[in-house]
C-alpha positions as CSV (number, residue, x, y, z in Angstrom):
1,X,54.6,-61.2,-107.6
2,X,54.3,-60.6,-111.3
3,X,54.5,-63.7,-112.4
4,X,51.8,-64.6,-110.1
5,X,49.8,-61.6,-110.9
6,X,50.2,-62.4,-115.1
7,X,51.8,-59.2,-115.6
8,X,53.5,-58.7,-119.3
9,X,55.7,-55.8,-118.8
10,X,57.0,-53.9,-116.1
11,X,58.2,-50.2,-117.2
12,X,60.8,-48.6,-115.2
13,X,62.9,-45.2,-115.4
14,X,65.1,-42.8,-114.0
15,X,68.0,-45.1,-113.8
16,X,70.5,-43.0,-116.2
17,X,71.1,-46.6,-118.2
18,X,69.2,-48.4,-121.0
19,X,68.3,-52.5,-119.7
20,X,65.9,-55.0,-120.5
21,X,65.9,-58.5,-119.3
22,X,64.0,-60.9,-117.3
23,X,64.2,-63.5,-114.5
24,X,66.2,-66.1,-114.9
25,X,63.3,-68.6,-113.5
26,X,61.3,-67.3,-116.6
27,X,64.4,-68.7,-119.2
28,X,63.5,-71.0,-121.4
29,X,65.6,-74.1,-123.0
30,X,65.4,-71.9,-126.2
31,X,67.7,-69.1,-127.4
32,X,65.8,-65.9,-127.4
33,X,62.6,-67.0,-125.8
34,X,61.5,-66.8,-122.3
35,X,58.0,-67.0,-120.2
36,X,57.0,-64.6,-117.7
37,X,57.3,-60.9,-117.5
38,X,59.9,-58.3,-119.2
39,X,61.6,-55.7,-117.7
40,X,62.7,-52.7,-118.8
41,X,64.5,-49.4,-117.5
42,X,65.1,-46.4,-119.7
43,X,66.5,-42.7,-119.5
44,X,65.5,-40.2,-121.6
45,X,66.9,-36.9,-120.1
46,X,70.6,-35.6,-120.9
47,X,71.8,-37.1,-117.2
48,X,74.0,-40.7,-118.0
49,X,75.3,-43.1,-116.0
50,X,78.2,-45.2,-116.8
51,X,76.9,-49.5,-118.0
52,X,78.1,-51.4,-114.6
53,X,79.7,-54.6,-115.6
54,X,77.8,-57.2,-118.0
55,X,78.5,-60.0,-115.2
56,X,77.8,-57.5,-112.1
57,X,74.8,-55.7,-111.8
58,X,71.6,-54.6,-109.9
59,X,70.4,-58.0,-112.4
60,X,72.6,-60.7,-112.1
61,X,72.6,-60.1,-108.4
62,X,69.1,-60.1,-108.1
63,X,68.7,-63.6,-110.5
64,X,68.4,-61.9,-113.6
65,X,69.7,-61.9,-117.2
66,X,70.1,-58.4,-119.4
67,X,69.8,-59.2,-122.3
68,X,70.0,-55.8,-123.9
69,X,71.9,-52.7,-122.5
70,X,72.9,-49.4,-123.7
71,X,74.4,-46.5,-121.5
72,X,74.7,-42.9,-122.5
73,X,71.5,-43.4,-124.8
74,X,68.5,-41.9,-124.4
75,X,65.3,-44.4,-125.4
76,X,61.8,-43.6,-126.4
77,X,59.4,-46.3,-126.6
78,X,56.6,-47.5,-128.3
79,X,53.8,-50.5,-127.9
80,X,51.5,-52.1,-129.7
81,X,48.4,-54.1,-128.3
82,X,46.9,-57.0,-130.0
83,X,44.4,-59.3,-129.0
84,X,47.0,-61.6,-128.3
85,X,50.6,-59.6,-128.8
86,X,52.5,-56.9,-127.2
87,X,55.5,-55.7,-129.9
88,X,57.9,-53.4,-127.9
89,X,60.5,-51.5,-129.6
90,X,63.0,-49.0,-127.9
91,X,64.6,-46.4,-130.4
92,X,67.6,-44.5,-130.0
93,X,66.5,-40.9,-129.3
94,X,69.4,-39.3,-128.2
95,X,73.5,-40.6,-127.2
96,X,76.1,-38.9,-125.2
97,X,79.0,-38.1,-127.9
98,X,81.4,-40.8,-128.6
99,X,80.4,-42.5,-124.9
100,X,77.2,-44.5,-126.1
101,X,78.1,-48.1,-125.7
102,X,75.5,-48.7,-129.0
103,X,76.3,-48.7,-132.2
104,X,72.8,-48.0,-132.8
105,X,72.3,-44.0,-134.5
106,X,69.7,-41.8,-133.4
107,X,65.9,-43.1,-135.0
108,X,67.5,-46.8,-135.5
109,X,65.7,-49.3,-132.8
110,X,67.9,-50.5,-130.1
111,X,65.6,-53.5,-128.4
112,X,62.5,-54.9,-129.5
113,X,60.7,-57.9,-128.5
114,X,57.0,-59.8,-129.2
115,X,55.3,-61.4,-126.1
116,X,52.5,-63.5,-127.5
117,X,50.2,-65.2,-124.9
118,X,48.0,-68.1,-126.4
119,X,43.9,-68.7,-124.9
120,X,45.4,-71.2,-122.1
121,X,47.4,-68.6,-121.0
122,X,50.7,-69.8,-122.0
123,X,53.0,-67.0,-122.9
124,X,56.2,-66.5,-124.9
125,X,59.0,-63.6,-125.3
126,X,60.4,-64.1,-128.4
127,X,63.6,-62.0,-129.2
128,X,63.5,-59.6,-133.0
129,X,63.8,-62.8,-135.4
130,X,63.3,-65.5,-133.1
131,X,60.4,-67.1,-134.3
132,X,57.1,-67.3,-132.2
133,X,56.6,-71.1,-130.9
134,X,53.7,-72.6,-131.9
135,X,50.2,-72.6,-129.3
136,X,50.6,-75.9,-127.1
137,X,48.5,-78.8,-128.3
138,X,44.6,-78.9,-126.6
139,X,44.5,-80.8,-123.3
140,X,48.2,-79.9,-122.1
């Protein structure tokens, strides 16, 4: 459905955990760049959850790949709107003693991403340093 409906970014919460990934339809042949829409769960209270496993969770068994997790970390999160860009960046706002499974320290950004959609609607998810690929050629 948000494929379909052209959506960018899905922003979800209250799930005790730090996650953002996508659907593993939307992977791409290149490392650190996929199509479709991102998703993302955050906590920013004092309540944590424990990370389930890297190769069992509510993503892989629903056809999806994490591609960044944290647990006991609190997130706050900030975008940007271009004509044609959406930056995201999650920074550390808070972690649970020596139990944060980031190395990250509080005000360093955990995740970030770019999605770039070009005018025939093709769109791109680049990972922090991948580089954005280039708009397809006219009459693709």
């Amino acid at each position: 459905m948000f494929q379909s409906s052209g959506i960018d970014l899905v922003l979800m919460g209250h799930d005790h955990v730090y996650a953002r990934g996508f659907a593993d339809e939307d992977a791409t042949g290149t490392p650190g760049v996929s199509t479709g829409p991102v998703y993302t769960v955050a906590v920013s209270g004092p309540e944590y959850y424990e990370l389930a496993p890297e190769d069992d969770n509510v993503g892989t068994r629903n056809g999806a790949t994490q591609v960044v997790r944290a647990g006991p970390t609190s997130t706050f999160r900030g975008i940007r709107v271009t004509k044609d860009q959406l930056r995201y960046e999650a920074v550390v706002a808070a972690k649970w003693d020596d139990r944060s499974t980031t190395g990250k320290e509080v005000g360093e950004v955990l995740d970030s991403f770019t999605v770039t959609q070009y005018d025939d609607g093709t769109k791109y998810v680049t990972e922090e340093g991948t580089p954005v690929p280039p708009a397809p050629a006219a009459g693709r």
